[in-house]
C-alpha positions as CSV (number, residue, x, y, z in Angstrom):
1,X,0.0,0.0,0.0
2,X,3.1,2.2,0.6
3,X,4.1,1.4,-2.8
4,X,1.4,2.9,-4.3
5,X,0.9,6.4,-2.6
6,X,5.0,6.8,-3.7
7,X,4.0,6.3,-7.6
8,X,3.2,9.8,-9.8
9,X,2.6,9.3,-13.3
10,X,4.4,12.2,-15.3
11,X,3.2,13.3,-18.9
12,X,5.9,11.1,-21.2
13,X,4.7,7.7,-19.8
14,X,6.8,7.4,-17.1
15,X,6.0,6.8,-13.5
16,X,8.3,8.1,-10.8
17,X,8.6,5.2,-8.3
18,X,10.3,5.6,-5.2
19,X,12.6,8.6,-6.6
20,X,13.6,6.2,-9.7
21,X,11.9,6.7,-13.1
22,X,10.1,4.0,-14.7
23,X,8.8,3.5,-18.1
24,X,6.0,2.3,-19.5
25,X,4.6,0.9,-23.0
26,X,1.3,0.6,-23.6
27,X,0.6,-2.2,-25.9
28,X,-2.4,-1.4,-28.1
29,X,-4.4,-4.5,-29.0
30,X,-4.4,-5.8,-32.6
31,X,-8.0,-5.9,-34.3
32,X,-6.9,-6.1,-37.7
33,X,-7.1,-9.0,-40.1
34,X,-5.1,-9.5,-43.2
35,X,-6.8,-11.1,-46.1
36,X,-5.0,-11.8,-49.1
37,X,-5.9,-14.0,-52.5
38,X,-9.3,-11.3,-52.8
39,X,-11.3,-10.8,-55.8
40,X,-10.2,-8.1,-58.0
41,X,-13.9,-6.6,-58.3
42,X,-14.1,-6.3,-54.7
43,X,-13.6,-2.6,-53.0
44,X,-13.6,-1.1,-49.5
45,X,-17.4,0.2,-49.6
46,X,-18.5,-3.3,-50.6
47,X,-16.5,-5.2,-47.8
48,X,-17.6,-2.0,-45.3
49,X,-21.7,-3.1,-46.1
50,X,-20.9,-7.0,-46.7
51,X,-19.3,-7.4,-42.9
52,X,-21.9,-4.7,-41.4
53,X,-24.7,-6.5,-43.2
54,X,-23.7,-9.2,-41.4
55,X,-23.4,-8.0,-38.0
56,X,-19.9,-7.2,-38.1
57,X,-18.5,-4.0,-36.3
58,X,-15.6,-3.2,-38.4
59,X,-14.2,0.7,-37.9
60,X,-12.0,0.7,-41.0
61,X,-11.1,-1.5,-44.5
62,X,-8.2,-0.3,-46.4
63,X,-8.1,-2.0,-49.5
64,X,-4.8,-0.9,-51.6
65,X,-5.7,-0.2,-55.4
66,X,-3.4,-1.0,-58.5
67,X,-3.0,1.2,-61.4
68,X,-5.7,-0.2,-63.1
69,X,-8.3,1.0,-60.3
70,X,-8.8,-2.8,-59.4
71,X,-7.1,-3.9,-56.0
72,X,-4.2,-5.6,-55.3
73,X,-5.4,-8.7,-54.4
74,X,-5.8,-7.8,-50.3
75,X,-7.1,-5.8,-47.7
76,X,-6.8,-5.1,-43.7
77,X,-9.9,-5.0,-41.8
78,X,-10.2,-3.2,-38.4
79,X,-12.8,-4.2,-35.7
80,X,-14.1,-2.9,-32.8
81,X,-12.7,-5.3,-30.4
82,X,-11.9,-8.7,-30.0
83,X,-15.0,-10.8,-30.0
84,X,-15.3,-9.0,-33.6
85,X,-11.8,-11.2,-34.4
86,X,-12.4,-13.8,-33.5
87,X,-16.1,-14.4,-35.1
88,X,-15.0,-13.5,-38.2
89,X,-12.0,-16.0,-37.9
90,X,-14.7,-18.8,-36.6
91,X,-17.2,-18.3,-39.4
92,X,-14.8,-16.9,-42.0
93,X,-15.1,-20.4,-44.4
94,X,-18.5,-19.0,-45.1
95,X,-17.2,-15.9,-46.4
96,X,-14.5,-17.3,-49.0
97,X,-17.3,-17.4,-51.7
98,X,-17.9,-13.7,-51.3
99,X,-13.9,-12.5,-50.6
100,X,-12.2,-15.3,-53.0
101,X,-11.9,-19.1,-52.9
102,X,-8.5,-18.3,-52.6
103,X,-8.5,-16.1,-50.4
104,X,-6.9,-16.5,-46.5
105,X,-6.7,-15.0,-43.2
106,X,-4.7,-14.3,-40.6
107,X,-3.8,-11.1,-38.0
108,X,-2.6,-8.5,-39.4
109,X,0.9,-7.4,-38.1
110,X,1.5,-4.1,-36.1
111,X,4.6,-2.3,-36.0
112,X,5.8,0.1,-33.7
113,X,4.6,3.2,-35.0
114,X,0.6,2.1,-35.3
């Protein structure tokens, strides 16, 4: 108890504990999925009201776009949290007719600067 009436959190996410300085990282949780092998047709509007339509609560879909105005053959998906994840990754096999037979999943990486 002590301890904790010692401990003053500054503003650069550091916490002065008993006259040392401790820092902290937060870790921000990872609700993106990567899906690659998608149709060509497909585009970020039409996987925004496909997921939603199905009860999804996705936040973002960035789906990169070649030169020909078709995409590249992938997309991230952001959800709201992590039940979101992992239904989509439970029930995803009924999905691969509207994404791509081809198509596959798997969480998206996050580097250090998201």
């Amino acid at each position: 108890m002590l301890a904790f009436t010692k401990m003053f959190r500054t503003l650069q996410n550091e916490l002065l504990y008993n006259n040392r300085t401790v820092y902290i990282k937060f870790i921000k949780h990872n609700y993106r999925i990567f899906i690659s092998g998608l149709k060509k047709t497909l585009t970020k509007e039409l996987v925004i009201d496909y997921l939603s339509d199905k009860g999804y609560g996705v936040t973002d879909v960035l789906v990169p776009v070649g030169g020909d105005v078709k995409n590249r053959g992938y997309c991230f998906v952001q959800f709201d949290g992590e039940s979101g994840v992992k239904r989509f990754k439970d029930e995803y096999r009924k999905y691969k007719g509207f994404f791509g037979t081809a198509s596959r999943i798997e969480y998206a990486k996050r580097d250090e600067h998201d």
